[in-house]
DONULUM-404291 format. One record per residue (C-alpha): residue in three letters; x, y, z. Coordinates in steps of 0.25 Angstrom, whole numbers, plus 5000, padded with zeros to 4 digits. Example, Ala and Ser with C-alpha at 12.3 -4.5 7.8 and 13.67 -1.06 7.14 Angstrom:
BEGIN
[pt "ALA",[5049,4982,5031]] [pt "SER",[5055,4996,5029]] 
//
This chain:
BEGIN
[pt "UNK",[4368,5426,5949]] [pt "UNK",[4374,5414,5944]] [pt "UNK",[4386,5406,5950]] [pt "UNK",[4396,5409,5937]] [pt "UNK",[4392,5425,5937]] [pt "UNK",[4393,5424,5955]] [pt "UNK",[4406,5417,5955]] [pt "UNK",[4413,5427,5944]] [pt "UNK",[4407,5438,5952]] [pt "UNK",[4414,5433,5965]] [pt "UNK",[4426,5430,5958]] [pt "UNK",[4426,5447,5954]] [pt "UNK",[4423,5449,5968]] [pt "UNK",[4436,5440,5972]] [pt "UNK",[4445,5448,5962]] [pt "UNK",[4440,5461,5969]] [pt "UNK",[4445,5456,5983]] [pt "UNK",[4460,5450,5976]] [pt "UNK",[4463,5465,5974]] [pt "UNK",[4457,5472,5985]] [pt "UNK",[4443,5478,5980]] [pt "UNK",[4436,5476,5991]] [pt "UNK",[4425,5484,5988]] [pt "UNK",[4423,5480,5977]] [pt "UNK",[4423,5465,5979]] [pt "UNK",[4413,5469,5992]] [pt "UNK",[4404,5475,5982]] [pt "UNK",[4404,5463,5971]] [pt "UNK",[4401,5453,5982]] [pt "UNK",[4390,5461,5989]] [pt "UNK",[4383,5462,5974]] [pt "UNK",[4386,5449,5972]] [pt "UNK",[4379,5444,5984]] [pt "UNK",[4368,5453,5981]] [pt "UNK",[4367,5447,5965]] [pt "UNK",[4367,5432,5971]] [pt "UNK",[4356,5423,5977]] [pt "UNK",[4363,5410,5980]] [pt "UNK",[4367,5409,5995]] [pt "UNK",[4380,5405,5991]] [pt "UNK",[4383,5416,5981]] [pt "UNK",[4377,5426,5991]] [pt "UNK",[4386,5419,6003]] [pt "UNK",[4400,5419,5994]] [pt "UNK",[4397,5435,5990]] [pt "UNK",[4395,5440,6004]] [pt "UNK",[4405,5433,6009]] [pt "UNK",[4415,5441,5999]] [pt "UNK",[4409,5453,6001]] [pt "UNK",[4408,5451,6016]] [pt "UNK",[4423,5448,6015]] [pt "UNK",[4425,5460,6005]] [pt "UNK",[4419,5469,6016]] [pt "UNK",[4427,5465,6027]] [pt "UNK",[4439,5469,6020]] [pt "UNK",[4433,5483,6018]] [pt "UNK",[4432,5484,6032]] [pt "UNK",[4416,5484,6031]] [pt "UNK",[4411,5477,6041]] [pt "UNK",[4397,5479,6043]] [pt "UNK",[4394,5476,6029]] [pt "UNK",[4404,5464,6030]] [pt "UNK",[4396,5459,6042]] [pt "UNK",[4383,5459,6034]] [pt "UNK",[4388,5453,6023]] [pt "UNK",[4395,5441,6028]] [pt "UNK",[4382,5438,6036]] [pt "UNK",[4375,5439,6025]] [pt "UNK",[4386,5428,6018]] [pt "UNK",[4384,5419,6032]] [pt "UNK",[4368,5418,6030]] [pt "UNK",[4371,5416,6013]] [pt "UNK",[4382,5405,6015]] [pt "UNK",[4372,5398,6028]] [pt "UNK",[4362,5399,6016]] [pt "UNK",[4369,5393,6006]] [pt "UNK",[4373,5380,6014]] [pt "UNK",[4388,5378,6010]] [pt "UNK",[4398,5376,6022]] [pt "UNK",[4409,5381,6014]] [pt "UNK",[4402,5395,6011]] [pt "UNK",[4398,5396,6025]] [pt "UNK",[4412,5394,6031]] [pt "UNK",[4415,5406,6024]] [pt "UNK",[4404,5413,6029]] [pt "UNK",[4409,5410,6043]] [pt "UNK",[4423,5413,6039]] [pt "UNK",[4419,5427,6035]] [pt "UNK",[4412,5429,6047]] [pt "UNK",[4424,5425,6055]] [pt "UNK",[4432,5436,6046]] [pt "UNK",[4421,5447,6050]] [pt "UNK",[4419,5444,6065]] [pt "UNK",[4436,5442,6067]] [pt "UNK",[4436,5456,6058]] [pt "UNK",[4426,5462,6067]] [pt "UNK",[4436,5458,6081]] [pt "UNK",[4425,5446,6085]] [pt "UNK",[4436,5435,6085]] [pt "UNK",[4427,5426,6092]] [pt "UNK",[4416,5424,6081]] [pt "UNK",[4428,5425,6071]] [pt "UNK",[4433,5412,6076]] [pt "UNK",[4422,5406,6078]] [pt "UNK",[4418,5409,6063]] [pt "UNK",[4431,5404,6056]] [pt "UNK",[4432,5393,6065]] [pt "UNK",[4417,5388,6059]] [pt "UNK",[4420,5392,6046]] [pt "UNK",[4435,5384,6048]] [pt "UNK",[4424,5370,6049]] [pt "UNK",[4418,5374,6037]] [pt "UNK",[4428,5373,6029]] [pt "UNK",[4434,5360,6034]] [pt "UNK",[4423,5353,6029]] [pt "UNK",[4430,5352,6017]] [pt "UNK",[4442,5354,6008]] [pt "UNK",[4439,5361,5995]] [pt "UNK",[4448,5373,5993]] [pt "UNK",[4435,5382,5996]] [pt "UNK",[4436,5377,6010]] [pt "UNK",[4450,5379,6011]] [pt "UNK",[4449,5391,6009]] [pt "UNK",[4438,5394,6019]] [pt "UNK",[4447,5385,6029]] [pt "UNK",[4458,5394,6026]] [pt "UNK",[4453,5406,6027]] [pt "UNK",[4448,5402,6041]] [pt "UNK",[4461,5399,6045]] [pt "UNK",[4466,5414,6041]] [pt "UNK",[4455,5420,6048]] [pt "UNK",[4456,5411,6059]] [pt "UNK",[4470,5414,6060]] [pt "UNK",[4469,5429,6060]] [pt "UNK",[4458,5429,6071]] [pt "UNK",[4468,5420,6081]] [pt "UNK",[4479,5431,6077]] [pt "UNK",[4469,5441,6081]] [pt "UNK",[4467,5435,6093]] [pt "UNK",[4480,5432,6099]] [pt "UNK",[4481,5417,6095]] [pt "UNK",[4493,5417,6086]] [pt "UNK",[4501,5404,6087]] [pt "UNK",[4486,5399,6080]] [pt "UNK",[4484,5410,6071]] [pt "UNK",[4498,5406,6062]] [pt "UNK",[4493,5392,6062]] [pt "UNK",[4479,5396,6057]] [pt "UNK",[4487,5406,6047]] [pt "UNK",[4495,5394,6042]] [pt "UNK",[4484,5385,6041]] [pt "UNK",[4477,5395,6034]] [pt "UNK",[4488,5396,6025]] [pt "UNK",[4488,5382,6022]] [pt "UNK",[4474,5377,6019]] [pt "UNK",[4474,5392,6010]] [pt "UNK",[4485,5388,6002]] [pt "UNK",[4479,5373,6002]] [pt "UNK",[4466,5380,5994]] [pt "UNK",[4476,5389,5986]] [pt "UNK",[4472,5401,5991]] [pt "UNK",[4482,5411,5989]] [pt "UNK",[4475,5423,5993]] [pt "UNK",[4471,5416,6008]] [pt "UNK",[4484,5410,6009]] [pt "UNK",[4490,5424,6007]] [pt "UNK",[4479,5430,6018]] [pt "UNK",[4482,5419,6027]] [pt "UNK",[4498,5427,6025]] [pt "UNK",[4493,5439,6027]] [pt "UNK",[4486,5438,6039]] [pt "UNK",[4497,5428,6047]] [pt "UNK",[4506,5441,6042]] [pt "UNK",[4496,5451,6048]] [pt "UNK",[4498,5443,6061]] [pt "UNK",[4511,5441,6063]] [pt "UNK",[4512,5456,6059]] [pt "UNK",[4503,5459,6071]] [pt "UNK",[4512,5452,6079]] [pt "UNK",[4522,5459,6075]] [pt "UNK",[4530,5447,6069]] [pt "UNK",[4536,5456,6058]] [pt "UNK",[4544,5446,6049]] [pt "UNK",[4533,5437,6048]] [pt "UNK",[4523,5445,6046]] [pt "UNK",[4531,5449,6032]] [pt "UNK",[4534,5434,6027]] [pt "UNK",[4518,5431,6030]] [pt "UNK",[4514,5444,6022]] [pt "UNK",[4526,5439,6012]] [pt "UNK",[4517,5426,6008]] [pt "UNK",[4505,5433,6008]] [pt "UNK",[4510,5440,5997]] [pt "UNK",[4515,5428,5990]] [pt "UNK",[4500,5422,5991]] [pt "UNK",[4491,5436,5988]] [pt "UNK",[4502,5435,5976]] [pt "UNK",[4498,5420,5972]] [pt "UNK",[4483,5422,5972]] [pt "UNK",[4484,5436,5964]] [pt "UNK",[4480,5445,5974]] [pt "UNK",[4491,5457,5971]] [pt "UNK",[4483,5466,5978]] [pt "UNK",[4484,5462,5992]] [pt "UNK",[4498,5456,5989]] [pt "UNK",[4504,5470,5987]] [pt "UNK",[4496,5474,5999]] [pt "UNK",[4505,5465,6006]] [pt "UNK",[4518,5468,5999]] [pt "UNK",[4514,5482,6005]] [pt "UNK",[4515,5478,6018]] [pt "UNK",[4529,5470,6016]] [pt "UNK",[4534,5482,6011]] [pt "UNK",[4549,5480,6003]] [pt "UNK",[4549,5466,6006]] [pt "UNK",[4548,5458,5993]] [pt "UNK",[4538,5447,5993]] 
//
């Protein structure tokens, strides 16, 4: 497959998982990888799949696959692209209730993407941040997990990523809802919205505007 027809492929695949079609996105990448010889192709579609199949709540197929995206992304000698492997792993196991491999995951994928600043690394960094920042709320550490959440926030909204920036929201709102810190928890989903709304993703903003009920956002 060639990089024009992969990336327009990957780009269908991403329009899937803006509106919520799981399995359909899981089923595009997993054929995807499958059409693709080139390490890196292979390493970027199992890693959507992988990511497709954790939200479906498939984990022994989500397991295979994002080890099969490590060995692909090891392969294909980009730092980058192995950082997101790492970060995915660190998504599994902290999914899976192994929060010490899940640390130490993000925390080696975190390195990875300080090497540089391009906005694809940002992103990464980011989105180790948010994990990173869930996993200390999971585990009792909440004074670091808001600052993780808020550094999160800001290298996210340094890349322009609207859609993370709003998952970094999310996640600091389902925290302060587990603490039971009820008006926050609603201001926080309230800028989700705001964010899910800014990148297009309508779907999962009117999830949200579910869940705050009458309120107007």
């Amino acid at each position: 497959m060639d990089l024009q027809a992969f990336q327009a492929a990957l780009h269908d695949g991403v329009e899937k998982e803006r509106s919520l079609r799981w399995v359909e996105a899981a089923d595009l990448y997993a054929e995807l990888a499958r059409a693709s010889s080139d390490p890196t192709m292979r390493a970027l579609a199992l890693l959507r799949q992988g990511n497709a199949l954790m939200e479906l709540r498939r984990w022994d197929d989500a397991r295979l696959t994002l080890d099969e995206a490590l060995h692909e992304a090891k392969a294909s000698g980009e730092p980058g692209l192995l950082g997101q492997a790492l970060l995915a792993a660190g998504v599994f196991a902290a999914n899976r209730d192994d929060p010490k491999r899940a640390e130490a995951f993000l925390l080696d994928a975190l390195e990875r993407f300080h090497r540089k600043d391009d906005r694809a690394h940002l992103q990464g960094r980011g989105s180790a941040f948010l994990n990173l920042a869930s996993l200390y709320g999971k585990t009792g550490r909440l004074d670091l997990a808001f600052v993780t959440f808020t550094k999160a926030q800001n290298v996210l909204g340094a890349a322009e990523d609207w859609g993370g920036v709003a998952a970094a929201w999310e996640a600091q709102a389902q925290l302060r809802r587990a603490i039971h810190d009820e008006d926050r928890w609603r201001e926080d989903l309230a800028e989700a919205v705001v964010f899910y709304d800014r990148e297009g993703m309508t779907a999962k903003a009117g999830r949200l505007r579910a869940l705050l009920g009458k309120k107007v956002v």
